[in-house]
N, C-alpha and C positions, 0 to 999 in steps of 0.2 A: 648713689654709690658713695661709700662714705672714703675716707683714707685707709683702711683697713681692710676696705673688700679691693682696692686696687691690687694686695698683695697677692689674692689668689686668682685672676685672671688669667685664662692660657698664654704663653708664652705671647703668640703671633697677635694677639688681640692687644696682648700688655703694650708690646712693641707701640702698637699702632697708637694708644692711646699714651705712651711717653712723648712718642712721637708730636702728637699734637700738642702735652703740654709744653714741651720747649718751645713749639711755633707759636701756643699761644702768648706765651712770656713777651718773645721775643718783635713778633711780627704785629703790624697796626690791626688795630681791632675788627677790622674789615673782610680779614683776610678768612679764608673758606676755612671748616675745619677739615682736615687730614683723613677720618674717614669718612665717606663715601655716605651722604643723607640721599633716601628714596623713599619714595611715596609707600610701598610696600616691601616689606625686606624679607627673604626667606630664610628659618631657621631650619639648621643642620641637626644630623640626631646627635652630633659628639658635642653639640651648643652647652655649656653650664648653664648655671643658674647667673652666673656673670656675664658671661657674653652675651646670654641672652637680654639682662639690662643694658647692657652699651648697644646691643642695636636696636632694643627698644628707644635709646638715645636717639635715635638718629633716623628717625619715623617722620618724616616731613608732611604736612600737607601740598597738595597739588596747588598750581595758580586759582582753579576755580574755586577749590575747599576754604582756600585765605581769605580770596575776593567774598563768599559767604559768611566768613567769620566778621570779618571789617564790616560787615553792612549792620550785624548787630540784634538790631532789633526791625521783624519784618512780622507781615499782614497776613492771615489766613482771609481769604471772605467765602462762604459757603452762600452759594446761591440759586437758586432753581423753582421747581415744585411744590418741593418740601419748602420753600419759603409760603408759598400759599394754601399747603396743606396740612403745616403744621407740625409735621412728621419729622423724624431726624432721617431714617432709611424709607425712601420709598420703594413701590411695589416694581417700578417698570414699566407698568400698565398705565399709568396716568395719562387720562386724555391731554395733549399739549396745550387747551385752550384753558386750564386750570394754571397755566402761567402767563394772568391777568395782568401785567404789568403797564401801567397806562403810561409812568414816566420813569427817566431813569437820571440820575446823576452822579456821573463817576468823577467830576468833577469834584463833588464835594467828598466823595470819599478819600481823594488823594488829598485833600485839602487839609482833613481830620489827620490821615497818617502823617502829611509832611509837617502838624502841627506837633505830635506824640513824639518825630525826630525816628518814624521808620523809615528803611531806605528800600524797602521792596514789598511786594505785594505778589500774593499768589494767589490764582483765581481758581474756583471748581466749575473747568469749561464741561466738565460732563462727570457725574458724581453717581454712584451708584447704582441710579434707576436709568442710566445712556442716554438723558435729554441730554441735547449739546447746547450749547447759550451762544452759539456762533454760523454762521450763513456754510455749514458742511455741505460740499457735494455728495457726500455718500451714506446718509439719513434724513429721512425728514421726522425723525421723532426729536423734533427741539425747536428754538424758535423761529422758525421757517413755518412750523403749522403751528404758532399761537396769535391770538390776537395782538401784542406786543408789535408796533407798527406794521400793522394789518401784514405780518409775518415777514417785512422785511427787516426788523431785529437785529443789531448785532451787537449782543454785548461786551465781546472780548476787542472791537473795533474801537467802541466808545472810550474804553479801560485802555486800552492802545495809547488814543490820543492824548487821555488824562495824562496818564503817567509820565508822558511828555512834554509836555507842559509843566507839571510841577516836580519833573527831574526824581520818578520813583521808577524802580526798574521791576519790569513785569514777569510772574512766573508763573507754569501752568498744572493744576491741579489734571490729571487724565487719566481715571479709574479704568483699571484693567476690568475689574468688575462691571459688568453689562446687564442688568436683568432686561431691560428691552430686548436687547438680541439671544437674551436667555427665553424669556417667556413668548417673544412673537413668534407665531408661526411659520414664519419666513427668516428666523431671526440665524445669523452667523455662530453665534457662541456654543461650541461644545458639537458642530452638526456631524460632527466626523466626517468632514472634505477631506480628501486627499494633498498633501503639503508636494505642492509644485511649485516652480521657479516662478516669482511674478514681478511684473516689474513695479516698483513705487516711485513717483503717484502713478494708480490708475488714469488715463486719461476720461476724462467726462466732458460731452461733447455742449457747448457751448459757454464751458465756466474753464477756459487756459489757466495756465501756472504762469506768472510774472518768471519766479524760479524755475529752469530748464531743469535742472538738476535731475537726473535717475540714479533707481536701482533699481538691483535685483536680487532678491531674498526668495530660499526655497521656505517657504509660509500654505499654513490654513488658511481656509476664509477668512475667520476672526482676526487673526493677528494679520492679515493683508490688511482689514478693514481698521485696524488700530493706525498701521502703521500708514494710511492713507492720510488718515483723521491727524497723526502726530506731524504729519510731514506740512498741510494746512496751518498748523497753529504754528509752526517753527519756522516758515517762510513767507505769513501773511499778516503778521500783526508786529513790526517789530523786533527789532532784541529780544531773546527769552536766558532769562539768566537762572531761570530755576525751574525742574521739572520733575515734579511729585508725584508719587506714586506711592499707594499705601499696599499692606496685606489682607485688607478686609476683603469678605466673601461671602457675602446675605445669600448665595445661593451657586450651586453649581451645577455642571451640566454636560456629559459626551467624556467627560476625562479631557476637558481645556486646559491645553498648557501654554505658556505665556514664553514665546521667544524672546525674552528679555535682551542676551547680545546682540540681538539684530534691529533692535529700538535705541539702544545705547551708540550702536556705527551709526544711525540716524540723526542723533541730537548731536555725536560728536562732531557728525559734518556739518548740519546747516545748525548747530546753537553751540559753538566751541565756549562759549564763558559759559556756560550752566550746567550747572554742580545738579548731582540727580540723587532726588530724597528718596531714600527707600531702600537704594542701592548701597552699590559704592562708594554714591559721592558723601552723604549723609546720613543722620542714621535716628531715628523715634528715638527721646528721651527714655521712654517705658511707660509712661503715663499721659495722661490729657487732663490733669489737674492743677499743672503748675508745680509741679514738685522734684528738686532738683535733687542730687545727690552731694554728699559733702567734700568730695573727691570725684571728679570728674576728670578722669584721663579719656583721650583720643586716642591710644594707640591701642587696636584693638584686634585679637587674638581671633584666628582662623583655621579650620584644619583644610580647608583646600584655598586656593589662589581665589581672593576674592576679583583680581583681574578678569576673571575668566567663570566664575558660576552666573548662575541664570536665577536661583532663585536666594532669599537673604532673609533668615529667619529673625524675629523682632528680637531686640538685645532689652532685659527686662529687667534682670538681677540688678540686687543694691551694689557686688562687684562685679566692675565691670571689665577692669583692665588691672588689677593689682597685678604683681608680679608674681605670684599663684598662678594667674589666672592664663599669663602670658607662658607660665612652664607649660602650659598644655596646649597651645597653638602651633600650627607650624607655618605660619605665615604671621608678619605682624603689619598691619593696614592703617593708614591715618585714616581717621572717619571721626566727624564731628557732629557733637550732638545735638539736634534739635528739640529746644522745650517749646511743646506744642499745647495750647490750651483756648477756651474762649472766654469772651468779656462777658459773653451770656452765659444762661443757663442751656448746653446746646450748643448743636454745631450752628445749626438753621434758627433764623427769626421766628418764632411764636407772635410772640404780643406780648402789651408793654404793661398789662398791670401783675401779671401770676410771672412770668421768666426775667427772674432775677439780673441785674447788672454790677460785676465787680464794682469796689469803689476803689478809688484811686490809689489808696494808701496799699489794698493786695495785689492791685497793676504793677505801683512800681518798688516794691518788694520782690514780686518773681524777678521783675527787671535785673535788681541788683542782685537778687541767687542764682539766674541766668545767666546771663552778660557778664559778670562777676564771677561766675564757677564755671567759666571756660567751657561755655555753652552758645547756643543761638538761642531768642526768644521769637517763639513764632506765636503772635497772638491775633485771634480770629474776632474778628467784624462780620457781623451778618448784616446783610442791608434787610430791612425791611421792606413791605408790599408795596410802597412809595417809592423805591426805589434808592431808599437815601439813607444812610446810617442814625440811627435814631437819633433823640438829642440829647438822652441819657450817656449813649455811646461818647456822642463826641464831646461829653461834656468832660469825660474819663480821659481821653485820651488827651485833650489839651490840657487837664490838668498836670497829667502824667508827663508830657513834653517838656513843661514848664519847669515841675522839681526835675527832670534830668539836665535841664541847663541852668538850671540857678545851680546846679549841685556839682553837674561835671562840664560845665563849660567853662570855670575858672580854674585852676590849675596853682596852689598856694605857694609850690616851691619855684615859682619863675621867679627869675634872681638870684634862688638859691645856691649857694656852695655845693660840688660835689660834681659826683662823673658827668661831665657834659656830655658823654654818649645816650646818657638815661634822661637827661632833664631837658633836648633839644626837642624840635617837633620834626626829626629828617628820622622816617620809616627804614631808612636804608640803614643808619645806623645799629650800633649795638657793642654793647661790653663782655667780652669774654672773663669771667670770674679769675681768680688768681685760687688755686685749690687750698693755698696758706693765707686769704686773705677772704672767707666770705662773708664780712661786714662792712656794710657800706652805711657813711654816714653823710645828712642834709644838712646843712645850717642854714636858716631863712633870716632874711635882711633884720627883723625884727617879731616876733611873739606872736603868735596869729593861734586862732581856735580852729581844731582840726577834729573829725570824726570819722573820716574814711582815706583810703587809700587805696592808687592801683598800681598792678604790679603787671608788666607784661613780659613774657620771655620770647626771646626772637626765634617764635615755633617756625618761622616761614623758611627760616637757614638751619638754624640748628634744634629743630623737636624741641617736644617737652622733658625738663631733667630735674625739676626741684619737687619735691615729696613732701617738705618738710619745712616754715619759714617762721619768723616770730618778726615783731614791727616795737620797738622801743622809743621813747618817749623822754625830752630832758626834761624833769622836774623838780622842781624845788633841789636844785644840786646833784643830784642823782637820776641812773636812769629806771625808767617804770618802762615795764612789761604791758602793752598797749591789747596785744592780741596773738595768738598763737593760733597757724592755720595748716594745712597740708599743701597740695601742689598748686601750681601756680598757668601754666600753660598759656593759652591765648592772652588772657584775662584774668586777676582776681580782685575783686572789690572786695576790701577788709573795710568792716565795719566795728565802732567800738566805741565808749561811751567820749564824750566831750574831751576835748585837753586843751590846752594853750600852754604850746612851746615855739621855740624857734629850735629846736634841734631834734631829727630822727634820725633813727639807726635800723636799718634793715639786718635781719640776722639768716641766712641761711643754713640750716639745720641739717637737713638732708639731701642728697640728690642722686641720680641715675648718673650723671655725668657729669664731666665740668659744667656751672651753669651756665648762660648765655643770656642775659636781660637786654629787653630792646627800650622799654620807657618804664618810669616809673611816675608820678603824681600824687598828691594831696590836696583835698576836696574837704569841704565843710556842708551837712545834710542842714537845712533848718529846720529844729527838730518841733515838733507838732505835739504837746501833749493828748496822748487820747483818751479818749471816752471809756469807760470803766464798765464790766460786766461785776455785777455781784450774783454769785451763783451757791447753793448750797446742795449738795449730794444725798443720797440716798441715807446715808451714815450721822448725817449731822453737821460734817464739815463743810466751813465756808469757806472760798475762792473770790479773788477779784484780781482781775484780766484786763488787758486790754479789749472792747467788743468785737467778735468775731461778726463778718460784714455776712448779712444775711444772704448767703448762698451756699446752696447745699449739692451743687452738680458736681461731683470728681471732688470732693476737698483733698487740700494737699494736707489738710493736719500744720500746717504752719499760722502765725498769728502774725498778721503783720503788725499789727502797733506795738507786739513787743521786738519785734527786728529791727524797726526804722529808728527805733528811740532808745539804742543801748543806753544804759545808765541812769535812765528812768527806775525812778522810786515811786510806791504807792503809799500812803498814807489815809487810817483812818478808824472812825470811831462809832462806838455802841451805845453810847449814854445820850444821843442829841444832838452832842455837839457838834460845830460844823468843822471838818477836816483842817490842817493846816501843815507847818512842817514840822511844827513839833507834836504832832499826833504819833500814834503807833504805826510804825513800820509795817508792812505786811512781809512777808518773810514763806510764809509757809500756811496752808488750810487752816484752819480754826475752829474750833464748837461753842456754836452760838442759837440762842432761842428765844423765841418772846420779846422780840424789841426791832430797832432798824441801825442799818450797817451804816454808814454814809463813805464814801473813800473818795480820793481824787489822786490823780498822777502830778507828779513832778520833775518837770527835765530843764536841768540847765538853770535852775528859780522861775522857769515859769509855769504856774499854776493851769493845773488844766479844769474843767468844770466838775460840780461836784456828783456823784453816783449816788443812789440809795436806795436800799431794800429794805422793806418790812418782812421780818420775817416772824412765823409761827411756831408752835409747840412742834418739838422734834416728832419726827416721822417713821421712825425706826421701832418700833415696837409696835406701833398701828397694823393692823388686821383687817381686811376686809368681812366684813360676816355676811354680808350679800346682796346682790342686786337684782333689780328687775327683770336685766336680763344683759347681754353682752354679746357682742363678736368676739370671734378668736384672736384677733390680733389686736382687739383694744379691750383686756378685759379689765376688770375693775380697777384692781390692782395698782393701775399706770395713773390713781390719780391723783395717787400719793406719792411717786418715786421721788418725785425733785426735778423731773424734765418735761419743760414745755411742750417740747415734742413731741412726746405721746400722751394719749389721751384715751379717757373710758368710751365707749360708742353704744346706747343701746339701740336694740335691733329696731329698724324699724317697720309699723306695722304688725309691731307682735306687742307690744304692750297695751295694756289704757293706761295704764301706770306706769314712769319712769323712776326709778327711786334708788340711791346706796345707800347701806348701812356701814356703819363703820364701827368700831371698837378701838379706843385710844390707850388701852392699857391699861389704865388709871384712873380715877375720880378725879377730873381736875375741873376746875373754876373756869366759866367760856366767857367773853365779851364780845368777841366780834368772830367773824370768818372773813376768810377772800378767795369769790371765786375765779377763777382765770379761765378762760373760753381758749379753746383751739384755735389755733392761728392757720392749720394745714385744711383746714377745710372748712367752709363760708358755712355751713346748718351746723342744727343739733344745739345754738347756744340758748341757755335757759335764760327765758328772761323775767321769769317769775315761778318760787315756789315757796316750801316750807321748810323750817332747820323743827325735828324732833329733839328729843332728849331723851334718854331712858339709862338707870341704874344698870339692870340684868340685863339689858337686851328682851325685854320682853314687853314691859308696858311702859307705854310712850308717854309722854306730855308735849303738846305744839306748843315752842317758845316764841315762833311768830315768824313772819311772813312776810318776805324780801321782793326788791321788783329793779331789775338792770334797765338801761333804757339804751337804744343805741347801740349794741353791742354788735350789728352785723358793719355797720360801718366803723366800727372802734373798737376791735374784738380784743382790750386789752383787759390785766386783773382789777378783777371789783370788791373794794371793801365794803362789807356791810356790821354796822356796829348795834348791837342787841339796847334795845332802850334799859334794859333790864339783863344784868350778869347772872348766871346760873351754874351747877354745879354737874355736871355729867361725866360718864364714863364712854355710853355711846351714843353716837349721835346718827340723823338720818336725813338724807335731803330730798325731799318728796317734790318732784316736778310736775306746774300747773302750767304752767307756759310756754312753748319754746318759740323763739325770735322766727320769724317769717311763715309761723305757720307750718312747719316742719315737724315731723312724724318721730324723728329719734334724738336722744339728749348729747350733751358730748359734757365731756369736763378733762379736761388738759391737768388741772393741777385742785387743789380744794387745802385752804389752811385755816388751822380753830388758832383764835390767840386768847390768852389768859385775861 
């Protein structure tokens, strides 16, 4: 809310908020604001479009939502069945003795998170298909009938002690979804029992509750047998500081419905610190890819009392909270959002040569789009059949720990000049903005290189209110415009190319309310020059990129090596030569043919390693005239576009002959080719045939006869150079061999060069 929208405010609203500016003038920075902050505020139908902002002002999180937020950065681990059978969703049906686990250590999994600098972990004690990974009185479908210490098993026990020991607070994954008690014949889900008063816990005679504790809930079967199960994990393992629940539903059954407020008076009583995902207390990003929004408000818009519904449809949209979106609400709710994603490809462990692992730099890239845009990062560990997080995993995650304290465990403006309420390390403090005064300015002892910054507002007392900030920069006599960003909330990590100053200036641009900042800091990233993709398009046009880390599960569409390394410049050349900084700029795609690219990055003057493509005669007027034969979803066509990716596939078992014809437009002059083998699937690579030639397309001449070697263990492009140059229009490549002994050809990509 700017100075301008305060003039149209209702009278009683105006009042309240003069009210407070004089107190904030006047009174120590500590002191409460004037109106009235609540976890959930209800709007009125006579509410403006202004009122409705000021009490979006003043939308607080709860103690557990904050206590969630501070933790930061925390652990998914998906574990079970499907760790042994491969599966992401199992059936339900799995017999329990396909969870072979010979050993387990949870010990080194907290060892991995406390290395990465997470501060909690949330476990999947029972995931879709209702094995439990825990000593339940009230199933034996989990590891009580596996072989897993001749069934006496308890993995949420083990996970218990770890987390104690190395000081990570434990949370529990507890799928409402059940195909066990859907598909057994004896099974509770959906059976249409009669909902009578029961008491929880059940008693079961030989296995007492330490916790005396009752209730009693008018409940089904199923939701008696939930809340049996939830009252176990909330009174036998520990502190539970987070309690997970998703929307997923592989299967339904009876018209089950899910007494959610009477699991919620549950965890209220025996788990008072944990904040409940799904619900209320948290809320799904929208995605399971890593992918954050650029605006990420928490205050979020309801047509009924989300205190009181039972069920919470997933929040998806790119808007989520603008203040559109808050005119259509009649409730407004702090809920914070959780960026949910895995290191793998996958919820569940597969195996370690085909499911992909993030590499470090797209780790801690969401880190800082998460954590930084006033979100949670919940990032998923799957332990493998050993029982142990792999060593790929934890090589990710200590790397990733590592850059978050080289990077935010120093702090550059300590010593510095300026509001000692923003620059202390006391949580309790905080600056109430002056509405004639919203730039604030740092001055550091001495000149220091800086590339990030955070900004925190004191959402814990007084919500989110800044919409709008820019971060300026002293240099060379004047000030420079660093970066320009939107709202600020928990957290915002501004990111921006290199500087060396001793002087910033904070600028607040816009906001809901007066603002309220609780800390502010300056961090330096050491920046990394990366590795270069040279790519060219169907069209002609060349690209070079930072390389996108091979993994294809959920992509966010983001590139981490051009986030980490604002200010990075690319350079480079076509004629041979080797890159440098006075090479050509890249700027924009480019049309390039017949020669090789070479580029390398530059951040800061340090040289990153050099890239280089050979590339071939444009592609763009080439023809397929025809093939042997083809599937539908790999037909000729794809072997030309410009992407690795897809590939020709012929059928197999239907040719004796594999062969494409091609048509290049033109009569041009050939000396070499390169073929490139599919990478997406191990057959089909040719490892020996023939390159034709032919004017019309009609009668051929063999120019001779090529031979790959190694290609299923090295499926990368292969040049082959004509002892002898020749003059053709189309050309044909006749398949004598393919690698292993395989029945069909593939070809990913095929280039003629001049």
């Amino acid at each position: 809310m700017t100075k301008s929208t305060f003039k149209k405010v209702p009278s009683i609203l105006k009042l309240l908020t003069l009210l407070f500016l004089i107190g904030s003038c006047k009174e120590e920075s500590k002191k409460a604001l004037f109106y009235t902050t609540q976890n959930t505020i209800k709007l009125d139908e006579d509410d403006s479009r202004d009122s409705i902002i000021l009490k979006a002002a003043h939308v607080v999180p709860s103690k557990n939502q904050m206590n969630a937020f501070k933790d930061e950065f925390i652990a998914f681990v998906h574990f079970g069945p499907n760790t042994f059978t491969k599966l992401e969703w199992g059936n339900g049906m799995e017999d329990p003795s396909v969870f072979n686990l010979k050993n387990l250590d949870t010990d080194q999994w907290c060892r991995a998170m406390k290395d990465a600098g997470m501060k909690k972990v949330i476990i999947t004690a029972k995931h879709h298909d209702g094995f439990v990974l825990w000593q339940s009185r009230y199933t034996k479908h989990g590891v009580m009938s596996s072989p897993f210490q001749n069934g006496e098993g308890d993995i949420l026990k083990e996970l218990s002690k770890s987390c104690e020991k190395y000081g990570i607070k434990l949370g529990v994954y507890l799928s409402p979804a059940d195909l066990y008690q859907i598909e057994n014949k004896d099974g509770l889900y959906g059976n249409l029992s009669e909902y009578t008063v029961r008491t929880i816990p059940r008693a079961v005679e030989g296995r007492p509750f330490e916790n005396k504790t009752t209730f009693e809930f008018k409940v089904d079967d199923y939701n008696e047998y939930f809340l049996n199960q939830l009252f176990e994990l909330l009174t036998e393992y520990g502190p539970i500081d987070e309690v997970w629940f998703d929307g997923a539903h592989p299967k339904r059954k009876g018209g089950q419905q899910y007494k959610y407020r009477d699991w919620k008076k549950l965890i209220t009583a025996l788990a008072p610190n944990a904040v409940v995902f799904g619900k209320e207390g948290t809320r799904w990003c929208g995605n399971e890819a890593g992918a954050t929004r650029e605006t990420e408000w928490n205050i979020i818009p309801y047509a009924e009392d989300p205190r009181t519904m039972n069920l919470f449809a997933d929040i998806t949209g790119e808007d989520v909270a603008s203040v559109d979106k808050l005119m259509e609400g009649k409730y407004l709710h702090y809920q914070p959002a959780e960026t949910n994603t895995s290191i793998r490809e996958g919820w569940f462990y597969r195996n370690e040569d085909e499911q992909k692992v993030r590499n470090t730099d797209d780790v801690f890239d969401i880190y800082e789009r998460s954590v930084g845009g006033n979100s949670i990062f919940l990032l998923n560990i799957p332990p493998n059949r050993e029982g142990k997080f792999s060593d790929k995993d934890v090589t990710v995650l200590k790397e990733t720990g590592i850059r978050i304290n080289e990077t935010y465990g120093i702090d550059l403006l300590e010593n510095a000049k300026g509001p000692a309420e923003l620059l202390d390390t006391d949580e309790e403090s905080f600056l109430v903005l002056d509405n004639d005064e919203l730039t604030l300015e740092f001055i550091l002892p001495k000149e220091v290189k800086i590339n990030r910054f955070t900004i925190q507002e004191d959402v814990k007392r007084h919500g989110e209110r800044i919409s709008r900030h820019a971060l300026d920069a002293w240099v060379d006599g004047a000030w420079q415009e660093l970066v320009l960003s939107t709202n600020v909330g928990y957290k915002r990590i501004l990111r921006f190319p290199e500087v060396t100053t001793n002087k910033l200036r904070l600028r607040i641009l816009d906001f809901r309310a007066i603002p309220v900042l609780q800390n502010v800091a300056a961090h330096y990233y050491k920046t990394r020059p990366p590795v270069l993709e040279i790519e060219r398009n169907e069209n002609g046009m060349v690209s070079i990129a930072p390389v996108m880390a091979d993994f294809k599960w959920n992509p966010n569409g983001e590139n981490p090596g051009e986030n980490l390394n604002k200010g990075m410049q690319i350079f480079y050349t076509t004629n041979g030569d080797e890159p440098n900084g006075s090479s050509t700029v890249f700027n924009k795609p480019f049309s390039f043919a017949n020669g090789t690219v070479k580029a390398l990055a530059i951040v800061n003057q340090k040289l990153g390693s050099v890239a280089e493509l050979s590339l071939g005669l444009q592609k763009n007027n080439w023809k397929a005239v025809k093939a042997s034969s083809n599937y539908e979803d790999h037909h000729v066509n794809l072997l030309f576009d410009e992407n690795k990716d897809s590939y020709w596939l012929s059928k197999e078992g239907v040719d004796e002959d594999h062969y494409v014809t091609l048509d290049l437009g033109d009569e041009t002059e050939i000396s070499a080719f390169k073929y490139t083998p599919t990478s997406t699937i191990s057959t089909g690579m040719i490892e020996k045939g023939i390159i034709y030639s032919s004017m019309d397309g009609i009668h051929w001449q063999a120019e001779e006869t090529f031979e790959f070697g190694n290609l299923i263990n090295n499926p990368t492009g292969r040049l082959f150079k004509f002892k002898k140059s020749f003059s053709t229009r189309y050309v044909k490549l006749q398949v004598i061999e393919i690698a292993g002994g395989n029945s069909s050809a593939a070809i990913a990509e095929l280039d003629f060069f001049k």
